[in-house]
MIDOSE-1310 file (N, C-alpha, C; in nm, 2 decimals, decimal comma, always signed):
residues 182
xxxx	-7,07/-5,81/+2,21/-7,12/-5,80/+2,34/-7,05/-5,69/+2,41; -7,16/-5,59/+2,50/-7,06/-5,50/+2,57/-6,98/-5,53/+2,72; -6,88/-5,41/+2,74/-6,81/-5,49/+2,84/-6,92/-5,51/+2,95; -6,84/-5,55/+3,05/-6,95/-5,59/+3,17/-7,08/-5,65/+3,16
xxxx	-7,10/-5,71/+3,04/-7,23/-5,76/+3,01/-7,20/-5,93/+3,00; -7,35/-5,98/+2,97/-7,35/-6,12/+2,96/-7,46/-6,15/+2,82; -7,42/-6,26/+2,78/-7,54/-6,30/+2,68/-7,59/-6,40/+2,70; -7,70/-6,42/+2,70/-7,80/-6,58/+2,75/-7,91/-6,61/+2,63
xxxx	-7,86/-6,72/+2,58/-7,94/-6,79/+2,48/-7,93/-6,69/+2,35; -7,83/-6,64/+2,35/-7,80/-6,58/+2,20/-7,86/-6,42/+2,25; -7,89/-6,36/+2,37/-7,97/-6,28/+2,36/-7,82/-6,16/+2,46; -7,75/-6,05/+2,40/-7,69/-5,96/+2,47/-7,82/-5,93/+2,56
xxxx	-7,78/-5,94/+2,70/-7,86/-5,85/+2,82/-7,85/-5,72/+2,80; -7,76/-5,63/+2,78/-7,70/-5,52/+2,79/-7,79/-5,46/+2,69; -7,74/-5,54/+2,54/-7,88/-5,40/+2,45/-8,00/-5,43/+2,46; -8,06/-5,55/+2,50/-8,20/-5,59/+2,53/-8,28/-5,54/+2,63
xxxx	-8,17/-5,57/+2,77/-8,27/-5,47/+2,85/-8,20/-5,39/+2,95; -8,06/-5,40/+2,90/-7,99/-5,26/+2,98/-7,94/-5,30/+3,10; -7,88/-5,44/+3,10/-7,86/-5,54/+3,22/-7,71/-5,52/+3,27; -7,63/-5,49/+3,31/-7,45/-5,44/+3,36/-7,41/-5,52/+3,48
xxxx	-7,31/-5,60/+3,45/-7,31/-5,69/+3,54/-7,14/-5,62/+3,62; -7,22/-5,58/+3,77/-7,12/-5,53/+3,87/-7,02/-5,65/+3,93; -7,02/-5,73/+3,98/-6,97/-5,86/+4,00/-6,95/-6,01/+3,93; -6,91/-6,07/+3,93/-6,98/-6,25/+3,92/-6,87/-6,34/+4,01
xxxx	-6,96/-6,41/+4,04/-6,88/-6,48/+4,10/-6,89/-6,65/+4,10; -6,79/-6,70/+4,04/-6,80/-6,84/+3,99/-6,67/-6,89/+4,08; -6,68/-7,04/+4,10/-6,55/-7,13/+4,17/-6,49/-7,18/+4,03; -6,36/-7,23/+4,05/-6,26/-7,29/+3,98/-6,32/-7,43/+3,93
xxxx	-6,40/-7,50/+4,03/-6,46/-7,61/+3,96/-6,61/-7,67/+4,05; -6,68/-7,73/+4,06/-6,79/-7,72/+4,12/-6,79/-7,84/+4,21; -6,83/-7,86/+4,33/-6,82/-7,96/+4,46/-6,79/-8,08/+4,38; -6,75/-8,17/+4,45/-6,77/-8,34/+4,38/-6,88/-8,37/+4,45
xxxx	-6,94/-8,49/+4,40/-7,10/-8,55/+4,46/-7,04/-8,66/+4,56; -7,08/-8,60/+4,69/-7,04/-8,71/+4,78/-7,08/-8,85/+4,70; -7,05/-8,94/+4,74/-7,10/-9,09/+4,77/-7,07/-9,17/+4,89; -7,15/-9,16/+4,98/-7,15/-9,21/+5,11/-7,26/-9,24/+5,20
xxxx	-7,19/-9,35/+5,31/-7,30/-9,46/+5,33/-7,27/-9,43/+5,51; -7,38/-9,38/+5,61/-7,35/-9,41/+5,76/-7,37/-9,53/+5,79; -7,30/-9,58/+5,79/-7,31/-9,69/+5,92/-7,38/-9,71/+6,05; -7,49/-9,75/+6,09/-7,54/-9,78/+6,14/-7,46/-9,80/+6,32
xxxx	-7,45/-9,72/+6,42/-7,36/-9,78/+6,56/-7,22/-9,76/+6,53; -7,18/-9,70/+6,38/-7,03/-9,67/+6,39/-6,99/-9,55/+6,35; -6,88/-9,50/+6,39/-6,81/-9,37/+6,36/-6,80/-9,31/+6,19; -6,84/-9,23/+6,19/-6,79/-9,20/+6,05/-6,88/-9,22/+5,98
xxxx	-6,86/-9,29/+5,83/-6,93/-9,30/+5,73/-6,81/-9,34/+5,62; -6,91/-9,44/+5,52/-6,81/-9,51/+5,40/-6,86/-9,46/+5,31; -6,69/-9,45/+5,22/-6,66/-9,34/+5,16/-6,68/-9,45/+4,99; -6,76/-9,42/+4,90/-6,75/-9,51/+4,80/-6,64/-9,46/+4,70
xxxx	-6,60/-9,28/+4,73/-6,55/-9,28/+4,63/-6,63/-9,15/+4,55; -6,59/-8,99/+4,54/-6,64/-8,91/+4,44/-6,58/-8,92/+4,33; -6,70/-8,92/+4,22/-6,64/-8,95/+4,10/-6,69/-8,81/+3,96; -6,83/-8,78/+4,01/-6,87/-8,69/+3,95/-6,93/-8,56/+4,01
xxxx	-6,94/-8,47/+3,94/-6,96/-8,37/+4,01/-7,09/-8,30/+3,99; -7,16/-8,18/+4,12/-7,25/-8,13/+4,15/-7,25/-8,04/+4,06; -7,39/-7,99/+4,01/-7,41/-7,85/+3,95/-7,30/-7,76/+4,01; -7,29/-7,60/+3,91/-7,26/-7,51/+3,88/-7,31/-7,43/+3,97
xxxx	-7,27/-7,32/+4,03/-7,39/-7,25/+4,09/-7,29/-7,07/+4,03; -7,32/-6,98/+3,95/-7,27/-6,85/+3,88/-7,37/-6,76/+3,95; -7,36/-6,70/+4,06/-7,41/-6,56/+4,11/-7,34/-6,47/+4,06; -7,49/-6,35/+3,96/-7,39/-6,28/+3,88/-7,47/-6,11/+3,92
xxxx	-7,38/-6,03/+3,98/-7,44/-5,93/+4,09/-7,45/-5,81/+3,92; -7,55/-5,75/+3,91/-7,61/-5,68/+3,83/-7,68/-5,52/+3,88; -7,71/-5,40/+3,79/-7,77/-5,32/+3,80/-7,82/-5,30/+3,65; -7,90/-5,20/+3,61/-7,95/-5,18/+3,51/-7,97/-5,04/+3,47
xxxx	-7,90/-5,02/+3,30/-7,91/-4,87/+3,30/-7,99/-4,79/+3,23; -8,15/-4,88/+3,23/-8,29/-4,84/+3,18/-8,42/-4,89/+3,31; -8,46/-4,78/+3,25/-8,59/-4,85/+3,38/-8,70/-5,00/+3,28; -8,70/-5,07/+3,33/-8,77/-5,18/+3,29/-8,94/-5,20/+3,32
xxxx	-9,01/-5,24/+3,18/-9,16/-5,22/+3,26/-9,19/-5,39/+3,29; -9,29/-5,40/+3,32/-9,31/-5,51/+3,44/-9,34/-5,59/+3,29; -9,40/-5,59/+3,19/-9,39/-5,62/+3,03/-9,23/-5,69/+3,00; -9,14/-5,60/+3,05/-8,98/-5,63/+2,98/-8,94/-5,76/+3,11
xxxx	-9,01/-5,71/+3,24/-8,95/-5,82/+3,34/-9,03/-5,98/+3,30; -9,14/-5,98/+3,30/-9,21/-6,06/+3,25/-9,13/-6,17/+3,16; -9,11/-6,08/+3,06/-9,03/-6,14/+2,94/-8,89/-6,19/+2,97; -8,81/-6,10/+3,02/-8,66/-6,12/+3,09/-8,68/-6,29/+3,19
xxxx	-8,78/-6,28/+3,29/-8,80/-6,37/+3,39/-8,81/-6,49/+3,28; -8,90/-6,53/+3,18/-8,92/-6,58/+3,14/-8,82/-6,68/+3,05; -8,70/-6,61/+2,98/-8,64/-6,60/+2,89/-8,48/-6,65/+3,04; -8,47/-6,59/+3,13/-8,40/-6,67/+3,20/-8,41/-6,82/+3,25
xxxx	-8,58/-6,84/+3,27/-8,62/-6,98/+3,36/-8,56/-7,10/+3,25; -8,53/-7,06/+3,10/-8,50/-7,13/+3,01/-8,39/-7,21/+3,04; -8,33/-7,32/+2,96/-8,23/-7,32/+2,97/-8,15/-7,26/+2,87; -8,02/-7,26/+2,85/-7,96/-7,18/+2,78/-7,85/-7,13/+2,79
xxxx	-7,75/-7,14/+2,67/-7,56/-7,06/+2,71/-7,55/-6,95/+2,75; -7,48/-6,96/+2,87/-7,47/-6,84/+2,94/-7,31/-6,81/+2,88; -7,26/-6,69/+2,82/-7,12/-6,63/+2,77/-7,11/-6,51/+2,85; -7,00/-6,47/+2,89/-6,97/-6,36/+2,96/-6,86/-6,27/+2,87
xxxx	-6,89/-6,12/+2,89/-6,75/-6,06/+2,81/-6,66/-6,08/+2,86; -6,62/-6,11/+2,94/-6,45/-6,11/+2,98/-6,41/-6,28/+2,94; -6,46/-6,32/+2,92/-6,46/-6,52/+2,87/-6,57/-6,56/+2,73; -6,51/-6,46/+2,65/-6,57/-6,50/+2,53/-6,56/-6,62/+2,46
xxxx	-6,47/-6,72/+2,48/-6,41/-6,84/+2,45/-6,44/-6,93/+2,49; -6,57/-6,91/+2,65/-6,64/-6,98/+2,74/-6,77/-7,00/+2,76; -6,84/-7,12/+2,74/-7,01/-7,04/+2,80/-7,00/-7,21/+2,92; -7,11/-7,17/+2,96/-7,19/-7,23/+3,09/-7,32/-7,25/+3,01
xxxx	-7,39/-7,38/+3,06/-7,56/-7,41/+3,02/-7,62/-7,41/+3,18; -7,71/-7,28/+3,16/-7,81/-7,32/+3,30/-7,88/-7,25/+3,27; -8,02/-7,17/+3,37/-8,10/-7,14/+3,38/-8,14/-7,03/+3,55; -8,25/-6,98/+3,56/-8,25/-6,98/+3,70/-8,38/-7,01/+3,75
xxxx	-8,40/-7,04/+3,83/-8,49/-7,15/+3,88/-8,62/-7,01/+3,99; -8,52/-6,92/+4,03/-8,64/-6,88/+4,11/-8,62/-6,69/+4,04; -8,77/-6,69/+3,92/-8,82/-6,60/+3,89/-8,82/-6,46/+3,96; -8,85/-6,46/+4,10/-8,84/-6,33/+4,19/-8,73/-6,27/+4,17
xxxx	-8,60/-6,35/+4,19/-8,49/-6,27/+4,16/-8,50/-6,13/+4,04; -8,56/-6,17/+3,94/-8,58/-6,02/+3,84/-8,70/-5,96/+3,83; -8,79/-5,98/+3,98/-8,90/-5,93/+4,05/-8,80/-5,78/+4,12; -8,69/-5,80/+4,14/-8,63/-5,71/+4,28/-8,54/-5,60/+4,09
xxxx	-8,57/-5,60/+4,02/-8,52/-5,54/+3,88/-8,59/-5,38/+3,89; -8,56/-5,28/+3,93/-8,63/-5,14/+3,96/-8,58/-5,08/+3,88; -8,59/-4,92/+3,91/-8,53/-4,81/+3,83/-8,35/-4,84/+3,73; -8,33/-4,70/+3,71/-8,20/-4,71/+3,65/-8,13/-4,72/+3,80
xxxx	-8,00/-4,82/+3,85/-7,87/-4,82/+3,87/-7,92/-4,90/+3,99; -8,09/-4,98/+4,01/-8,09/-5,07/+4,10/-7,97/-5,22/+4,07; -7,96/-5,22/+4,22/-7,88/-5,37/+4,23/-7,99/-5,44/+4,24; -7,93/-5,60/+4,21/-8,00/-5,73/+4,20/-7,93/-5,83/+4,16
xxxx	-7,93/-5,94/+4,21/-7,82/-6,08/+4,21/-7,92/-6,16/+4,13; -7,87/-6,21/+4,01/-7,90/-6,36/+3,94/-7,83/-6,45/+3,98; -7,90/-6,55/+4,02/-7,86/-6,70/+4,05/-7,86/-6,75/+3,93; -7,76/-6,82/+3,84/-7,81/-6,94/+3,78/-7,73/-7,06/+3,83
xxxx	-7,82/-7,15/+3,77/-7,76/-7,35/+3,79/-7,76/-7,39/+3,67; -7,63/-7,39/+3,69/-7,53/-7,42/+3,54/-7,52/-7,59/+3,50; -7,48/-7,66/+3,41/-7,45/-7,78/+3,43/-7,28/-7,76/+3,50; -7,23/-7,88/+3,51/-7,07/-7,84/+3,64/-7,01/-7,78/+3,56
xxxx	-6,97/-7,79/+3,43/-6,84/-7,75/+3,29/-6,88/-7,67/+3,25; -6,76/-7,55/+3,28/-6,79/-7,48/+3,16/-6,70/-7,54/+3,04; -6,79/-7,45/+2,92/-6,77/-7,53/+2,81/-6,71/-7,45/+2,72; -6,62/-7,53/+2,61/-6,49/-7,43/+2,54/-6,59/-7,39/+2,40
xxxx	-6,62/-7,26/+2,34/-6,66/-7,23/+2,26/-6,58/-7,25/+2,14; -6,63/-7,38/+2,01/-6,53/-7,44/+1,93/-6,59/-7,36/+1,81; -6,56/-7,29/+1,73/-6,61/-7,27/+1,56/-6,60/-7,38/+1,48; -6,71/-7,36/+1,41/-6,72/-7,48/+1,30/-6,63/-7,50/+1,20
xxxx	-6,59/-7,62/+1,19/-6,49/-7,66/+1,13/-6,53/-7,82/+1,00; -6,44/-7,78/+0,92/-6,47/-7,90/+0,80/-6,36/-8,01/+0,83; -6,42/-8,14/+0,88/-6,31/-8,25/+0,92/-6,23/-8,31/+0,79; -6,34/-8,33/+0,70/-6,27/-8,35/+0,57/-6,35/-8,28/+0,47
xxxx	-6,32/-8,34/+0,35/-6,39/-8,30/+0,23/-6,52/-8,35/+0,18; -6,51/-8,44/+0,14/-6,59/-8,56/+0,08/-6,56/-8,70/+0,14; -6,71/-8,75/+0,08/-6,66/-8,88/+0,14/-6,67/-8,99/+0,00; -6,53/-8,92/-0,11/-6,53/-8,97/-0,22/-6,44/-9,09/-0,21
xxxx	-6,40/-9,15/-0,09/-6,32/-9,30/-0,05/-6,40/-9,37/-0,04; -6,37/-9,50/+0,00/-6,42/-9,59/+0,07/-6,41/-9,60/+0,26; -6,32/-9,50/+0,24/-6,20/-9,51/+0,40/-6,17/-9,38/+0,43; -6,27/-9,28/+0,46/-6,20/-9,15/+0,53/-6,13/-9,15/+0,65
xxxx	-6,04/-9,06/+0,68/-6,04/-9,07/+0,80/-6,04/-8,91/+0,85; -6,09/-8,85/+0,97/-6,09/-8,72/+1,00/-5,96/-8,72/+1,11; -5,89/-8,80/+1,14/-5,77/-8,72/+1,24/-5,85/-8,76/+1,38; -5,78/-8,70/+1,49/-5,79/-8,65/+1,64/-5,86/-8,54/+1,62
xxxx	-5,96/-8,51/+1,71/-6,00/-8,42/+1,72/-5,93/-8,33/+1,88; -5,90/-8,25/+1,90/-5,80/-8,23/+2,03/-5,91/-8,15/+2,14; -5,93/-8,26/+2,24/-5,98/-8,19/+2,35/-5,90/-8,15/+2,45; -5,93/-8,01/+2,48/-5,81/-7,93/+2,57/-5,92/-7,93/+2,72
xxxx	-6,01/-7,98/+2,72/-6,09/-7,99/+2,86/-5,99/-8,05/+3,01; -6,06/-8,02/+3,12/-6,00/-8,07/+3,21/-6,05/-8,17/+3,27; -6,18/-8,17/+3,25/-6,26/-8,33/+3,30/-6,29/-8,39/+3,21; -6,33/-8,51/+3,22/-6,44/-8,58/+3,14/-6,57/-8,54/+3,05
xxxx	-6,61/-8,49/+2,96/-6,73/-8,45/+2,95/-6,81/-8,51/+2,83; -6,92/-8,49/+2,81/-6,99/-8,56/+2,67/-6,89/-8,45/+2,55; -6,92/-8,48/+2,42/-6,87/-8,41/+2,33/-6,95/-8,39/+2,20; -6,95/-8,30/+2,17/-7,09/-8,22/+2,07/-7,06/-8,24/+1,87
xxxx	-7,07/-8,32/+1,84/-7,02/-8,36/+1,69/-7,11/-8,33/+1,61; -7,18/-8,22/+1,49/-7,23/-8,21/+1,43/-7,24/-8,24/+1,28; -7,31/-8,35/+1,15/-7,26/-8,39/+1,03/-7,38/-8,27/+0,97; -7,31/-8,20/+0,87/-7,41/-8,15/+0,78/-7,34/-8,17/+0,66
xxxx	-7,47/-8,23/+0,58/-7,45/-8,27/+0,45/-7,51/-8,14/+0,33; -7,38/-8,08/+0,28/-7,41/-7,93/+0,21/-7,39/-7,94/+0,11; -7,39/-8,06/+0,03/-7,40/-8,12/-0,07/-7,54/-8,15/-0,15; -7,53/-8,22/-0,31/-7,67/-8,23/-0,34/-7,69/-8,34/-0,37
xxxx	-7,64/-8,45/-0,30/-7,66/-8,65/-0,29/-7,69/-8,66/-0,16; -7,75/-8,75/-0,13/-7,76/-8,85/-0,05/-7,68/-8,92/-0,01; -7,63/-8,91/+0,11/-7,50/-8,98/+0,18/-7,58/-9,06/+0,28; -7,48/-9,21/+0,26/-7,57/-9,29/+0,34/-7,43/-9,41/+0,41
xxxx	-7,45/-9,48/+0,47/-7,39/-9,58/+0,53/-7,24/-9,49/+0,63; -7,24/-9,40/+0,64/-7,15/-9,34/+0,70/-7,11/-9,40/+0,87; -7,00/-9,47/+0,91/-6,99/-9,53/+1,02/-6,89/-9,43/+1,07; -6,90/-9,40/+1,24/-6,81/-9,30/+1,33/-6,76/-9,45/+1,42
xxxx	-6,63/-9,43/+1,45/-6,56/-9,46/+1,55/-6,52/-9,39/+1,67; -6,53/-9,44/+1,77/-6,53/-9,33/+1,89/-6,40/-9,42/+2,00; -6,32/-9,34/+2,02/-6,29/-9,40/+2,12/-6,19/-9,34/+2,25; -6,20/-9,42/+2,34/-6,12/-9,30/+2,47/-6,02/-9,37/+2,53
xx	-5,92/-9,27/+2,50/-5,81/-9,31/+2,56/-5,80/-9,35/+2,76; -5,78/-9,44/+2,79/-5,74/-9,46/+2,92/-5,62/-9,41/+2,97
């Protein structure tokens, strides 16, 4: 990936369509989701308690250093509305999942060194880019066991476990244990 550039859905912007990102601007973590109730004739409002949090919101201020035909925007527009990992070069170790919702934005895409702002709506986490790893060998026991797996995240989040069997049997009755520490 080049510097100042982004990749979305596996796709470098930069050699694709000459995309240079002048700014970005992301928060440290993304709003919590109120949960609250007005009361009816009283002051205030009850507070249940935020527990999870609001979308992502990555405004990412761009220019371009090819002229684009309404063919390449077309396609670009298209290929954004997706969803899809957003990686940045300066946070190679990081991606975001979102999309952008309103097309026009790469309507305002003109000559070489026009400005133009991408909105995307991210899910709230960014997410740690893990390489694939072998937990064990075989499953020539009765009793494997794979260890801890070490999440270094700061919230709570789902977790992405992949089995590929690259072997030439049939593997079958295989039970996972899952469990979370309080």
């Amino acid at each position: 990936m080049h510097d100042h550039s982004f990749e979305f859905a596996g796709t470098d912007m930069f050699t694709a369509y000459g995309l240079r990102i002048r700014k970005k601007h992301d928060v440290l973590k993304p709003p919590l989701r109120e949960r609250k109730i007005v009361i009816p004739s009283r002051s205030g409002a009850y507070d249940f308690g935020a527990r999870y949090y609001d979308e992502r919101t990555l405004l990412v201020e761009c220019d371009t250093i090819r002229q684009l035909t309404a063919d390449d925007k077309r396609e670009l527009a298209f290929l954004l509305s997706q969803k899809g990992t957003i990686r940045f070069w300066d946070e190679d170790d990081k991606q975001y999942i979102g999309r952008i919702y309103d097309a026009a934005e790469v309507e305002r895409v003109g000559g070489i060194g026009t400005y133009f702002p991408l909105t995307f709506i991210c899910d709230p986490f960014a997410y740690k880019v893990y390489p694939a790893f072998r937990l064990f060998a075989g499953f020539n026991t009765d009793h494997a066991e794979c260890g801890d797996i070490d999440y270094q995240g700061t919230a709570p989040t789902p977790g992405k476990i992949r089995f590929v069997n690259d072997g030439g049997t049939t593997i079958s009755g295989i039970q996972i244990a899952i469990k979370q520490e309080v």
